[in-house]
C-alpha angles and dihedrals in degrees: 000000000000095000088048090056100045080047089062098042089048094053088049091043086053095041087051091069091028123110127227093250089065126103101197118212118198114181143172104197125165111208125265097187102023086266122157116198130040122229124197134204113210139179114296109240105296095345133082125262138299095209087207108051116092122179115220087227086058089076131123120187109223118240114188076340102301129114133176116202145177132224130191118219145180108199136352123290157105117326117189115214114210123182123204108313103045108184098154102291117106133213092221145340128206154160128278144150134193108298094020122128117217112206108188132167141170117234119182096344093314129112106239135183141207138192124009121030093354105140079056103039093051085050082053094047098043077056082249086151100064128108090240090069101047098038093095099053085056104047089041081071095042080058098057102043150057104178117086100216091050086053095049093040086057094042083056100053094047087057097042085059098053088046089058091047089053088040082058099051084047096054094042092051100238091127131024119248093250097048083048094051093046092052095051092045090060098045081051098065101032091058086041087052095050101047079050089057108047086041087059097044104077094165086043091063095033086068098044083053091241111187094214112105119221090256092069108034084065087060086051092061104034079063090054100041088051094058099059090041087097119083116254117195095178089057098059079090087050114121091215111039100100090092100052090044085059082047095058093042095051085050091059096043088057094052093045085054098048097049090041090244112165109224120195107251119217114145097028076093090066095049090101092056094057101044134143086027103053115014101197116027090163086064080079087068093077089064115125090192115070091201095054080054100043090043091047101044092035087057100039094048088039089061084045097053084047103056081035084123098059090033107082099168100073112075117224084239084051087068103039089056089056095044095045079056095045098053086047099056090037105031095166101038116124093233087082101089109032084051091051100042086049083047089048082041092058099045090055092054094042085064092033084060105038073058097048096042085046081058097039092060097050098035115009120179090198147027138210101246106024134112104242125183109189115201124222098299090048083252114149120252098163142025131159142140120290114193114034120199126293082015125129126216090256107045082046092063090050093062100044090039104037103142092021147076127241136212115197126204114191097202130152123191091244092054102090087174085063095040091054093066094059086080087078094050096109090058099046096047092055083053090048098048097045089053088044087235119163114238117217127170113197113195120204097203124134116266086243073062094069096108096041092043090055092050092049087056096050096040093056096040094248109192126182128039122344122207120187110177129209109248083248089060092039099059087040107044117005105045086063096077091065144315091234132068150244088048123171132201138169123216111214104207086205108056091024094226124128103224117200114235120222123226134009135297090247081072101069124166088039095050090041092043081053083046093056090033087047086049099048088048111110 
């Protein structure tokens, strides 16, 4: 009672000295990986979030695991809480504006709020708002109907539904308006998002045996694309407006066209830097709103900048050129500074790793393709090849195992399903080495990866055996375990069989309990 109440003093005693442009965070947040500071991603000016950016300013250093710590801010949003490491998956995300106090702590292993805007800010943090989430209630009603308007009358009151539960916890104070509207704005377009996408996909509903015609399913989406033709200043914080600016844009260009209008063309030069993802970034130039432009292009080479690593075919001078464009043609936008500090980020790796592969070639610790155990200290004690010639994966572990058990993790650096389950490593390595069970973590990263792969093991504490295949190895070996991680075998050395393991290490007793039943099978 009397640390809840110093607690509270000490929060008055903070907001007294606070603006009104800070978002204050206060946290109480046991460790899951022996971290010891806290970083936090926020909207970007007026605009919503990039998950991935951290500022290096947006920082709390952890003491006994609390932390209290102020943002500044300039609107309401989303703000993505990451613990050490880092690695792009947040602890937690949730909704603030300026003024507002964020109190967050971690019980038994979950994420939980109090005060203002709780009951929302735990279903955005339990990623409730996700498309992923509300998908099946769209297609259930693909499923049922063949008549557009039925479709897009049933779409509405759905939505209609989740508008009045929001409107309660309005009225009984439980969330503040803008956090409600904010909420419902987002449910808006992620539903919108999902019934574009089943009306667009003709061979997608062809195979789920959809009774809607083709006919119908474009009326579908010119309703749809009529709706997000109006300007929409409120959205531009929205997680999930890139698409209908794209919409809008596609809408303009087709009108231009039509009429014979000459538009000037600026960032149709930079479509080839975006694909596959967008196939035309120079759609955007038929866009009357510069925000809608500055927003769009900041976001998109925002999320460039930040797969630069995994994506080879776009030079480093290829991104200065379009950020030296982009800071001309938006000179004040607050993307400035997050794209040049990510610009500044990727030169210094780029010396930090001609260093590093001068190194790898001389006096490697590791090799693609060989079996490495690392020691406490993540040393390595041993490190020799896996998988000989004209040897199969199989009969590899054989050799290596002959007399022993082995648990196998399929895990990348770029899977954070699979790195979130690292959390429950301790447990699952006492059940591992009372049973004497090998533990071996086979990554499936490319070999360009290596670096990235080796920091990874050391980050999450990851104790046993370490495989890292060559691409050639990977594609004939190794892919054919499975297209989809986290994936999980056990090799019994007696029958000399891998047998795949059901379920996920948070699970425990029950993937312990396939582990034992995998290992008594003959």
């Amino acid at each position: 009672m009397k640390a809840k109440l110093i607690l509270f003093l000490f929060t008055i005693l903070n907001l007294s000295y606070s603006q009104t442009s800070e978002v204050t965070i206060i946290g109480n947040l046991p460790q899951l990986h022996g971290g010891d500071y806290v970083s936090f991603s926020k909207p970007i000016g007026k605009y919503s979030t990039s998950p991935f950016y951290v500022n290096s300013k947006d920082t709390a250093k952890l003491k006994d695991n609390k932390f209290i710590k102020n943002l500044e801010v300039s609107t309401s949003g989303i703000i993505y809480l990451y613990e050490k490491p880092f690695n792009s998956i947040s602890s937690a995300r949730f909704f603030a504006e300026p003024g507002d106090t964020i109190f967050i702590e971690r019980k038994n292993g979950k994420i939980h709020f109090e005060g203002k805007n709780a009951i929302i800010n735990k279903m955005f943090s339990e990623v409730k708002f996700a498309p992923v989430n509300l998908y099946d209630e769209v297609y259930d009603i693909y499923k049922i109907n063949d008549n557009s308007k039925k479709i897009i009358t049933q779409i509405n009151s759905r939505k209609i539904e989740f508008s009045k539960y929001f409107d309660q916890l309005t009225l009984k104070n439980q969330v503040s308006k803008s956090c409600s509207n904010y909420a419902k704005m987002l449910m808006e377009q992620i539903i919108d998002n999902a019934v574009l996408n089943i009306a667009k996909n003709e061979k997608f509903r062809e195979r789920e045996k959809m009774p809607i015609s083709k006919k119908e399913a474009s009326k579908v989406v010119d309703y749809y694309n009529e709706k997000y033709l109006y300007y929409n200043k409120e959205s531009l914080k929205s997680l999930f407006y890139l698409k209908f600016i794209f919409i809008y844009a596609e809408f303009f260009e087709k009108k231009s066209l039509e009429s014979g209008k000459n538009t000037t063309r600026y960032w149709n030069q930079f479509d080839e830097m975006f694909q596959p993802r967008i196939d035309n970034l120079g759609v955007l130039d038929y866009l009357e709103f510069d925000d809608y432009k500055e927003k769009a292009i900041g976001q998109l080479f925002l999320d460039l900048i930040e797969s630069y690593d995994n994506e080879k075919t776009k030079s480093y001078q290829d991104l200065v050129t379009l950020y030296k464009a982009y800071a001309e043609k938006f000179p004040d936008s607050p993307y400035i500074i997050p794209l040049s500090e990510t610009i500044m980020d990727i030169a210094s790796n780029i010396v930090n790793n001609n260093s590093l592969n001068t190194l790898s070639n001389s006096d490697s610790n590791t090799k693609i393709g060989y079996l490495t155990k690392f020691n406490e200290t993540f040393k390595v004690i041993d490190n020799k090849p896996l998988i000989e010639t004209d040897q199969s994966f199989i009969d590899a572990l054989s050799k290596k195992f002959p007399n022993q058990n082995v648990f196998i993790d399929l895990w990348a650096t770029w899977c954070s399903p699979c790195i979130k389950q690292f959390s429950h490593n301790n447990d699952l390595h006492a059940f591992l080495e009372k049973e004497k069970i090998e533990m071996l973590f086979l990554s499936v990263d490319k070999e360009d990866n290596k670096s990235k792969w080796e920091k990874y093991v050391k980050d999450y504490n990851l104790k046993g055996f370490h495989y890292l295949p060559s691409n050639d190895d990977n594609e004939k070996h190794i892919s054919q375990l499975g297209n989809f991680i986290p994936l999980y075998y056990v090799f019994n050395t007696k029958t000399k069989k891998l047998v795949k393991i059901e379920g996920l290490p948070e699970q425990k007793e029950l993937f312990y309990s396939e582990i034992s039943e995998a290992l008594q099978s003959n």
